[in-house]
LUMLOLUM-35168 format. One record per residue (C-alpha): x, y, z; residue in three letters. Coordinates in steps of 0.25 Angstrom, whole numbers, plus 2048, in hexadecimal, padded with zeros to 3 digits. Layout:
XYZAla/...
END
This chain:
35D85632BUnk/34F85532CUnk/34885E334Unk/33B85B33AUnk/331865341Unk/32685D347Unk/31D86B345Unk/32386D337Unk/32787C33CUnk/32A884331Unk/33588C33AUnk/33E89132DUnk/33389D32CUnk/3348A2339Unk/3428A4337Unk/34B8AA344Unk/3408AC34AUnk/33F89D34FUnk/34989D357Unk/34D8A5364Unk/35D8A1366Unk/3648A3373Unk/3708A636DUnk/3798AA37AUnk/36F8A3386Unk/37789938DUnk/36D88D38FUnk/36D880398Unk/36F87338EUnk/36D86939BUnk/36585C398Unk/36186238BUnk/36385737FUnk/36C85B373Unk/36385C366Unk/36084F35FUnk/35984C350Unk/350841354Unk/348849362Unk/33D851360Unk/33E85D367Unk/331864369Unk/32F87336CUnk/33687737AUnk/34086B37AUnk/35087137AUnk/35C868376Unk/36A86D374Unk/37186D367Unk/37F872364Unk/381877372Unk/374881373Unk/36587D37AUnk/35A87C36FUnk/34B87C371Unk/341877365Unk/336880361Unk/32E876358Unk/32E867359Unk/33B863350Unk/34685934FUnk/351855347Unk/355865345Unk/36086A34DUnk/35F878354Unk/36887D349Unk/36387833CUnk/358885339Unk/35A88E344Unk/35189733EUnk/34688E33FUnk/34389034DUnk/34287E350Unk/34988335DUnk/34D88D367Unk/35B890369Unk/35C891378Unk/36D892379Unk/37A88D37BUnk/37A881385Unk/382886391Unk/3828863A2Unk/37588E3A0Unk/36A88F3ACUnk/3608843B1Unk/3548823A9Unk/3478833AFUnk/33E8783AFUnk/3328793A7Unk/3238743ABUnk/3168723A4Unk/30A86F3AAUnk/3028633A5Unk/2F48653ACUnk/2ED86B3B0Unk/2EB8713A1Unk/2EA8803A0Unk/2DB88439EUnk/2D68783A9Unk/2CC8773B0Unk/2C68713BDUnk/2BC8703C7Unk/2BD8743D4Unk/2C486A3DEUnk/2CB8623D3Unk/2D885C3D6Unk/2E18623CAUnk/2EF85B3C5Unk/2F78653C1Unk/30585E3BAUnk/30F8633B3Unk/31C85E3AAUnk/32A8633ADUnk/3388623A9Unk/3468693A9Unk/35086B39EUnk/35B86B3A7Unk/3588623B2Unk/34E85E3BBUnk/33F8623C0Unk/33D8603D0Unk/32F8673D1Unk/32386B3CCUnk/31A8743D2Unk/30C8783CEUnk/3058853D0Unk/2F788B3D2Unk/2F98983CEUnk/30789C3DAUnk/2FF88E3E1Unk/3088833E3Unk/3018743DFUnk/30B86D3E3Unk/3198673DEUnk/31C85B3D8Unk/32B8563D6Unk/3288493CEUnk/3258483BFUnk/3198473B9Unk/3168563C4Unk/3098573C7Unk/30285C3D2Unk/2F385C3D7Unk/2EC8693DAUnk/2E08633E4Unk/2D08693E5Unk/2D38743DCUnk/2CB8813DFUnk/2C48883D4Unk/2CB8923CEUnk/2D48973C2Unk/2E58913C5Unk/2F18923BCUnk/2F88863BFUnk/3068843BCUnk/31187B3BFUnk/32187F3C2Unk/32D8753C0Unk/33A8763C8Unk/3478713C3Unk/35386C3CDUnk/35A8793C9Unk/34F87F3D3Unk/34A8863C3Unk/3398863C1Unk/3318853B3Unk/3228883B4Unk/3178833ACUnk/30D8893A3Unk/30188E3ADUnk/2F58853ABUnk/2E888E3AEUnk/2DD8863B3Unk/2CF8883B9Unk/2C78813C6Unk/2B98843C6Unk/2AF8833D0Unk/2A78793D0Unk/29987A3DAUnk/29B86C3DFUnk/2A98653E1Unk/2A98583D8Unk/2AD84E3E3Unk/2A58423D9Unk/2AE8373D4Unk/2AC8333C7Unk/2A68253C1Unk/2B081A3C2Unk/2B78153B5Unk/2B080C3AFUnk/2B48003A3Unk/2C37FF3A4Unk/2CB7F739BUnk/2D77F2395Unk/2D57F7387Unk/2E47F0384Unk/2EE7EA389Unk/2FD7E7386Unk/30A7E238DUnk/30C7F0394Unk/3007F8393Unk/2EE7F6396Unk/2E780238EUnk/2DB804398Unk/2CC80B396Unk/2C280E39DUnk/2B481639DUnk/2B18253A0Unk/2AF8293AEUnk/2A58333B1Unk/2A58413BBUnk/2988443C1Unk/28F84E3BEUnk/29685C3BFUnk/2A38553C3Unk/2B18593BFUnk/2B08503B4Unk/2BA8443B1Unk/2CA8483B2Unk/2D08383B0Unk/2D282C3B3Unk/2DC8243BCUnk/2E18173BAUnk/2E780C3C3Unk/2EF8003C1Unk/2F07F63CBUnk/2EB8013D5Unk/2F680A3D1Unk/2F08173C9Unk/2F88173BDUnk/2F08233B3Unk/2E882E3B3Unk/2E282D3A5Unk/2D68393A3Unk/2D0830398Unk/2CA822398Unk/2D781A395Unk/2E5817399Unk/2F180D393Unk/2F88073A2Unk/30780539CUnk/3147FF39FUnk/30E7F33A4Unk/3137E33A6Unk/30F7D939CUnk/3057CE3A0Unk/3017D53ACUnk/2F47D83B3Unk/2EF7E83B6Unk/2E37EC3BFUnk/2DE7F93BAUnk/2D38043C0Unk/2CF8123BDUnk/2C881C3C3Unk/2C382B3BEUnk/2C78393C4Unk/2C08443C1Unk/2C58553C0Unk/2C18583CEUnk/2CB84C3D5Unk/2C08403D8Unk/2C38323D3Unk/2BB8273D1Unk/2BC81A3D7Unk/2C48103CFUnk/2BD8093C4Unk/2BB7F83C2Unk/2C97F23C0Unk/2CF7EB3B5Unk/2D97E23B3Unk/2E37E13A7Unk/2EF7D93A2Unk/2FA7DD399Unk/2FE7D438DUnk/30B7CA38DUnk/3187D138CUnk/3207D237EUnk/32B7C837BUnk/3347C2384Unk/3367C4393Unk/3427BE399Unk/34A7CC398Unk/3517D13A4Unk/3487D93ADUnk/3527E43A9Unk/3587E339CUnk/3657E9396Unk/3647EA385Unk/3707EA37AUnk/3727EA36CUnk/37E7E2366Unk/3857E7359Unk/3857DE34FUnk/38E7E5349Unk/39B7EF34CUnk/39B7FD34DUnk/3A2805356Unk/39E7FE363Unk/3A77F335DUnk/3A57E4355Unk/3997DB35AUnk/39B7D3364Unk/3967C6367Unk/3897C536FUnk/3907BC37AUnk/3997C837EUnk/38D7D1380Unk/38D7D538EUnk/3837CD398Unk/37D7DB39CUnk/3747DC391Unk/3687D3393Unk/3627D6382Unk/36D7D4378Unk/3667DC36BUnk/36D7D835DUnk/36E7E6355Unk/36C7E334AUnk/3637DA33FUnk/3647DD331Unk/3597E3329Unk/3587D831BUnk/3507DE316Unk/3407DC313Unk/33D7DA321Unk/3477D0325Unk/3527D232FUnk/3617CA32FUnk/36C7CB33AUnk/37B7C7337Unk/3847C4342Unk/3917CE342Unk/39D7C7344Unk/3A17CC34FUnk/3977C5356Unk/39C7B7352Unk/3987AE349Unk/3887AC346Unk/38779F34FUnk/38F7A635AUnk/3867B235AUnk/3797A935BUnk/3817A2364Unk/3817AE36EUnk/3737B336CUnk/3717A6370Unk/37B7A437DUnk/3757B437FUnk/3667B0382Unk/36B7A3389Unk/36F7AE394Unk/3627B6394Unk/3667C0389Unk/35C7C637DUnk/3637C6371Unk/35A7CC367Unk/35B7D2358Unk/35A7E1355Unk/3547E7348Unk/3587F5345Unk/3627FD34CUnk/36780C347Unk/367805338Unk/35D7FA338Unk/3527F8330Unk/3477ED32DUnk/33B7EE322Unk/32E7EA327Unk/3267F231DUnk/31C7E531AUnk/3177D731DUnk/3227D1317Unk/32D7D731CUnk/3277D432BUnk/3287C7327Unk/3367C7322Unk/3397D0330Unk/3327C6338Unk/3367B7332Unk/3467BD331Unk/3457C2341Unk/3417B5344Unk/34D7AE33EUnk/3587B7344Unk/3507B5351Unk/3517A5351Unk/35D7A3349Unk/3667AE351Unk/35F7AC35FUnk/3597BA361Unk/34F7BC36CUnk/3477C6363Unk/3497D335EUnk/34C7E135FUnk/3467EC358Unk/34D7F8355Unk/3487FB347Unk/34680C346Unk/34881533AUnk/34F80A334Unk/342801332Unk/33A80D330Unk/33380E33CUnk/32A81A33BUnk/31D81B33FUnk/314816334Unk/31F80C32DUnk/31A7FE32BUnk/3287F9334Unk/3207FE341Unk/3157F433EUnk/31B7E9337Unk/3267E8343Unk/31C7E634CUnk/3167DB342Unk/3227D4342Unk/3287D4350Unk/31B7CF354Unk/31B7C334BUnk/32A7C234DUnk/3277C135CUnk/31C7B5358Unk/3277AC351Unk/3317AE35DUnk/3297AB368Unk/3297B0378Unk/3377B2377Unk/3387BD36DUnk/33F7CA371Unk/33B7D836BUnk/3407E536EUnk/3427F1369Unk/34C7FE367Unk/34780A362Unk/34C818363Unk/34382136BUnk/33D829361Unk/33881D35AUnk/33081A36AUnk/32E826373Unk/33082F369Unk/32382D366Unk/320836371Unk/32484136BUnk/31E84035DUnk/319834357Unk/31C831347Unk/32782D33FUnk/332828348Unk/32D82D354Unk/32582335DUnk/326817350Unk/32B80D35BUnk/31E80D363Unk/31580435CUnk/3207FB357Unk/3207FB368Unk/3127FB369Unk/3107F035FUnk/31A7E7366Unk/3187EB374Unk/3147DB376Unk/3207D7371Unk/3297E0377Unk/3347DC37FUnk/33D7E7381Unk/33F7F637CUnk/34A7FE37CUnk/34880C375Unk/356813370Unk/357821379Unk/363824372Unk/36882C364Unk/35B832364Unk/35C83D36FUnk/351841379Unk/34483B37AUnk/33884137DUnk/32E83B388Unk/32083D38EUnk/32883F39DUnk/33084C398Unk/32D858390Unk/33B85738AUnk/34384C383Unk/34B84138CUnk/35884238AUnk/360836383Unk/36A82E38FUnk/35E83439CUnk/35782D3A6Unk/34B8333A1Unk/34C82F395Unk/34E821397Unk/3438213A2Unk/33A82B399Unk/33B82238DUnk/33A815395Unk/32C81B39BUnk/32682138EUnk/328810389Unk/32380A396Unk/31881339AUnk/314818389Unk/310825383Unk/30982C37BUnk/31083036EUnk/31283F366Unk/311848371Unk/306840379Unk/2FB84136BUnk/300834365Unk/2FE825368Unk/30181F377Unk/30C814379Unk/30980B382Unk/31480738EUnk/31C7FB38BUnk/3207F3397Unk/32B7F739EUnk/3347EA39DUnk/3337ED38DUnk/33A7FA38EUnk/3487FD391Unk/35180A38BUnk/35C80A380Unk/36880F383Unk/37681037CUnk/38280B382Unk/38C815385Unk/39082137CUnk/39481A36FUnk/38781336DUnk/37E81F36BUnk/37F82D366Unk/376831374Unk/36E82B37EUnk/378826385Unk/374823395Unk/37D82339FUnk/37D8163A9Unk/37681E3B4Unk/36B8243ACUnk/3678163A7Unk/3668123B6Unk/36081E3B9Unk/35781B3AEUnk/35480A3B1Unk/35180F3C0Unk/3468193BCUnk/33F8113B5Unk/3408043BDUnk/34180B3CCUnk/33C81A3CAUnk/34A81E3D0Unk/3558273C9Unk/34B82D3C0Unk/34E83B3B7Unk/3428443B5Unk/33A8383AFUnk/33582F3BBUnk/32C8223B6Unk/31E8233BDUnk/3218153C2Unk/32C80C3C1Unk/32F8013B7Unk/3377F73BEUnk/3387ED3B1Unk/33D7F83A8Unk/3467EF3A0Unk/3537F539EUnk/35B7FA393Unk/3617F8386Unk/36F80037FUnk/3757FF373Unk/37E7F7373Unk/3847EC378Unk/3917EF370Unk/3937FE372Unk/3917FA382Unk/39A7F0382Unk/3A67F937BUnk/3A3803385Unk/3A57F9390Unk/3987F5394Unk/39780339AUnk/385802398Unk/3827F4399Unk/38A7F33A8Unk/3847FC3B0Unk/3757FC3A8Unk/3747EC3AAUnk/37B7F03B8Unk/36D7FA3BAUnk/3647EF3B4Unk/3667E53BEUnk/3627F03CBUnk/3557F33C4Unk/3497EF3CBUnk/
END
């Protein structure tokens, strides 16, 4: 086993000490995750293992609660049983303790909530024992108009639907009296421009605005797309995501300063976002599924023509590293001969299907150290691609192919799909499958493993078709919308992943690098098929519609509701075809059945 404390805690010299067991407490497990080697878990976060409620003490994964004890990695909170309600728990985000304003300004006061055991139906902000007001809708915020001068404790308290409050930290701030109100705008935004542009995002800037003389001084900015306010950035740029390819945006901004007034909104500009990646005949709302080319449990291959017309992408798992760079695939007999199986492909595509080529899977691997072997990788794709009929590939290469952060396969792939892409043509498919912590769990820390996918997605954005990140086997998933992880099979944690991909992130704890948005058409969520297919992360059919109807309508959403909605959200993938189809077609039925009522 290999232990790994992100703080490297030296916990076997403070002995019992560490730890505070509950030895006899009777504790309520509900909603909370079973422990799981590959999630972080980060100071506060509880799971359960071997029937008793954990909470980490450090940063730490893969080390169960039992393996030291004595080091004091956890808190042992007791045995899972009935137990009581938790309370809700609130932290207030602004204002920041140690604050302060002038006289008359309006002052946000906001706050983050979540519950353990359920769910949050208020929060309520305080003055001291004055109420600011309530808010019943995630992100809670509230405003606090023309304060008056003074010394406040501000505070924020979260109610659950068990009727159980949490209060917040007290934030202490101070108004002071200023001898003139500032009612003076200030200037107007000057220089705006598109710094860059892709298929799904404009990264805008602009010059400093200035307060007048004695003024409040500059609290932000606020920009509008297409007349619709769309951030409130307090610095001088701001990356507009989860655009449409080849479209045409109007932008303006104007300034705000600490006591409320806003300026007039500055010259407008207009920009465009690039072409779109690959193909773009796909369904408006696609289903995925990988093909065994192989047996295993699930049963012997079948032949592509008995794949069921459900599935609008037909992924071949798998090609066959040869070596040096080079990738071979051999048809398995159990699905017919080699001209019967091109035969298929063919008759497949002919009725609107993709058919495309994965690289990777739990085993898989491919070198791309060097030139040459991106050569090799690149003049044997395009082989199996024109003599097999694929549309295109898929890309599901992880710790196989040594993608790390820093190994030459995250550059030389993005070299290679590019010129691969060139010698195809218009029509050629791209898509992608990895695990979560190779994407969002960048969010959480950013080295090794964790966040390696984003600039293989960055670097390919253009040529992006369709994503489909793996929330399965790999246990909760931490986000920006939640202080805690998403569980594995949960509305939120298909909507919450789907979000972080659609509208971007800023990686390691929000310290690191941001990822820009991708549009929403190249992001669906991965899925397995029933309760063979996957050791967890299974989902049951209502959750997935719960799930596709949040994002596209904003209806039957969890605690994670979408700012706005993405009507052309593409679908969803599983693994796989096989496993669905021994179990009856009990996934593919009713998903393809809830694809075809989205907007």
């Amino acid at each position: 086993m290999s232990i790994r404390l992100t703080n490297g805690l030296l916990c076997g010299l403070l002995l019992a000490a560490c730890i505070s067991p509950a030895q006899a407490q009777s504790v309520s497990c509900t909603g909370i995750a079973e422990w799981n080697a590959s999630t972080i878990y980060n100071p506060g976060d509880k799971l359960v293992y071997q029937g008793r409620l954990y909470q980490a003490a450090t940063t730490i994964w893969n080390a169960p609660p039992t393996h030291c004890p004595s080091c004091g990695w956890y808190q042992d909170l007791g045995v899972c049983g009935t137990g009581t309600n938790t309370p809700p728990t609130a932290t207030l985000t602004a204002p920041a303790n140690g604050a302060t304003f002038n006289a008359g300004a309006n002052i946000t006061v906001s706050a983050n909530a979540a519950d353990a055991n359920g769910t949050v139906t208020q929060v309520q902000f305080f003055r001291g024992t004055t109420s600011l007001g309530i808010d019943t809708t995630s992100p809670y915020s509230v405003t606090w108009a023309n304060a008056s001068a003074g010394n406040y404790a501000i505070k924020a308290v979260a109610t659950d639907n068990a009727g159980a409050t949490g209060t917040s930290a007290t934030a202490n701030i101070t108004v002071n009296t200023v001898g003139t109100p500032d009612t003076t705008a200030p200037s107007v935004p000057t220089g705006l421009a598109a710094t860059s542009v892709t298929s799904s995002s404009i990264n805008l800037s602009w010059n400093a605005s200035t307060d007048n003389a004695g003024g409040s001084g500059i609290a932000g900015y606020d920009v509008y797309r297409n007349g619709t306010l769309v951030g409130s950035p307090a610095g001088t740029s701001f990356s507009s995501t989860g655009l449409a390819a080849s479209t045409a945006y109007n932008f303006r901004v104007r300034a705000r300063d600490n006591a409320g007034n806003a300026s007039a909104q500055g010259a407008q500009i207009t920009a465009t976002t690039s072409a779109g990646g690959g193909s773009n005949d796909l369904p408006r709302h696609a289903l995925v599924g990988y093909w065994h080319n192989f047996t295993n449990p699930s049963g012997p291959t079948i032949p592509i023509s008995q794949i069921s017309n459900d599935f609008d992408v037909i992924v071949v798992a798998f090609g066959d590293d040869a070596g040096n760079g080079n990738v071979s695939f051999t048809v398995d007999p159990g699905a017919g001969s080699e001209a019967q199986f091109i035969a298929d492909v063919a008759a497949a595509r002919s009725r609107g299907k993709k058919v495309v080529l994965s690289l990777g899977g739990q085993n898989g691997t491919v070198t791309l150290n060097n030139s040459t072997q991106v050569a090799n990788f690149v003049n044997s794709m395009e082989d199996l691609i024109r003599y097999y009929g694929f549309d295109g590939v898929d890309i599901d290469l992880e710790s196989g192919a040594g993608v790390s952060h820093g190994a030459p396969v995250q550059t030389n792939l993005v070299t290679a799909i590019k010129q691969l892409n060139t010698r195809i043509g218009p029509s050629f498919y791209l898509s992608m499958a990895p695990e979560h912590p190779y994407v969002q769990g960048g969010f959480a820390a950013y080295s090794g493993i964790w966040g390696a996918y984003l600039p293989i997605i960055d670097g390919l954005r253009q040529e992006l078709d369709l994503i489909h990140v793996q929330y399965y086997n790999n246990g909760a998933l931490y986000s920006p919308y939640s202080q805690n992880g998403l569980a594995e099979g949960s509305i939120d944690m298909l909507v919450g992943a789907s979000l972080m991909l659609i509208e971007g992130f800023r990686t390691n704890n929000n310290t690191g690098v941001v990822f820009n948005g991708l549009r929403p058409d190249q992001v669906a969520f991965g899925l397995p098929s029933g309760p063979s297919s996957a050791n967890s992360g299974q989902a049951s059919s209502a959750t997935i519609a719960n799930a596709l109807n949040c994002l596209t309508r904003l209806q039957s959403c969890g605690t994670i509701r979408p700012q706005q909605a993405y009507p052309t959200f593409r679908g969803v993938m599983t693994w796989s075809i096989n496993w669905d189809r021994r179990d009856g077609f009990n996934f593919s039925r009713p998903v393809r059945a809830t694809l075809n009522t989205l907007p």
